[in-house]
C-alpha positions in Angstrom: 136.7 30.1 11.7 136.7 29.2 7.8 138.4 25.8 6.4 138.0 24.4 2.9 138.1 20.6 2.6 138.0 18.1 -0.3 134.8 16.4 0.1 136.4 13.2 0.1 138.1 14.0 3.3 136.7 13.0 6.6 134.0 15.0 8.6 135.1 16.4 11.7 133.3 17.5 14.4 134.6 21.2 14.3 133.7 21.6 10.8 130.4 23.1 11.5 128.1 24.1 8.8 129.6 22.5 5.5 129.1 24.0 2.2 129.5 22.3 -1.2 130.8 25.4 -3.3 131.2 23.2 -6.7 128.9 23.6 -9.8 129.3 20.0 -10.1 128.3 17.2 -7.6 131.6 15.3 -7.0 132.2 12.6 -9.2 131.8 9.2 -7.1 129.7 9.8 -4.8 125.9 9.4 -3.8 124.4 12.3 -2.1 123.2 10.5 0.7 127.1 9.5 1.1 128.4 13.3 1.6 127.6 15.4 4.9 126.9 18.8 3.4 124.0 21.5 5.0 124.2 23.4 2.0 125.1 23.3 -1.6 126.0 27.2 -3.0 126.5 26.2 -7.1 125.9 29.6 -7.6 129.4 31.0 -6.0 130.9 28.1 -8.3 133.4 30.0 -10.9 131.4 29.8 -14.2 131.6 26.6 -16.6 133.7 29.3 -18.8 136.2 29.8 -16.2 136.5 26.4 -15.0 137.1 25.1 -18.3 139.7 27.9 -18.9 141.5 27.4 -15.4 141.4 23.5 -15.7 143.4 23.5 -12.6 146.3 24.6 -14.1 148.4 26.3 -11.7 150.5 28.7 -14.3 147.0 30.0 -14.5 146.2 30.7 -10.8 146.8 33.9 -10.5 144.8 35.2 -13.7 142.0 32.4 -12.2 141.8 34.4 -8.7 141.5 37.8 -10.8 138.8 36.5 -12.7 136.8 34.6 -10.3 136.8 37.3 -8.3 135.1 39.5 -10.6 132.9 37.4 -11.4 132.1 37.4 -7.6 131.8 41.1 -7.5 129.7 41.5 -10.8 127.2 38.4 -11.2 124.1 39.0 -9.1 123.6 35.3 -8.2 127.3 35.1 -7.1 127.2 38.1 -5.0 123.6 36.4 -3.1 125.2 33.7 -2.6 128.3 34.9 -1.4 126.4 37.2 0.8 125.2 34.3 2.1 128.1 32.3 3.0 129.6 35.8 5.1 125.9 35.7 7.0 127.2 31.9 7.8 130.8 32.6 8.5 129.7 35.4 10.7 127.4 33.1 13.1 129.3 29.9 13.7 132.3 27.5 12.1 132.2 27.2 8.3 133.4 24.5 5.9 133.5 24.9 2.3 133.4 21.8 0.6 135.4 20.9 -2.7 135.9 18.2 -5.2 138.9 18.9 -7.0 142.4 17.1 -5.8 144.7 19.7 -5.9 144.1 21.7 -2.6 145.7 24.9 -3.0 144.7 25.8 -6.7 140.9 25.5 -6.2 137.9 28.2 -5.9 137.1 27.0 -2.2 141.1 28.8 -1.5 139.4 32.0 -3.1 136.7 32.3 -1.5 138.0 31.6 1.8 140.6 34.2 1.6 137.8 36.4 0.2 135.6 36.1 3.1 138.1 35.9 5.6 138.7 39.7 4.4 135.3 40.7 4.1 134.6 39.6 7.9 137.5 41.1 9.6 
């Protein structure tokens, strides 16, 4: 099972291992304050295509497109994507986002993404 919360939302005991999949630590809050196991920057979209997007959701479609690729071509994406499937294979998976709006972000991708890639 794969869910993507906001980090600001409350831990749950089914969330299992939680990934922080941001380039950015989340603005407000002290690390010791967030329950994360992991933090994967590297399957962040780029600063390039986070600027572009700025969570505008005209541009979500053209966002998936793009971040995808760049999932499929940058070596330390594909690692780290790699990684998370390894996770999502063993046990429950949470990845972790700061942005607000909660169906235009790159935690949606990439769970759609690896809920293909594990079926």
């Amino acid at each position: 099972m794969i869910k993507a919360k906001r980090v600001y939302d409350e831990v749950e005991k089914d969330d299992g291992i939680r990934v922080l999949v941001d380039r950015l630590w989340p603005r407000g809050i002290k690390k010791e304050e967030v329950k994360i196991d992991l933090w994967l920057k590297e399957v962040a979209p780029s600063i390039e295509l986070r600027k572009w997007f700025s969570h505008d959701p005209s541009r979500w479609k053209e966002f998936c497109k793009r971040y995808r690729e760049e999932l499929s071509k940058d070596e330390k994406k594909k690692i780290a994507l790699s990684e998370l499937v390894e996770i999502a294979g063993r046990e429950k998976l949470t990845l972790v986002y700061s942005a607000k709006d909660k169906e235009h972000n790159n935690a949606v991708v990439l769970k759609k993404l690896l809920e293909g890639l594990l079926k």
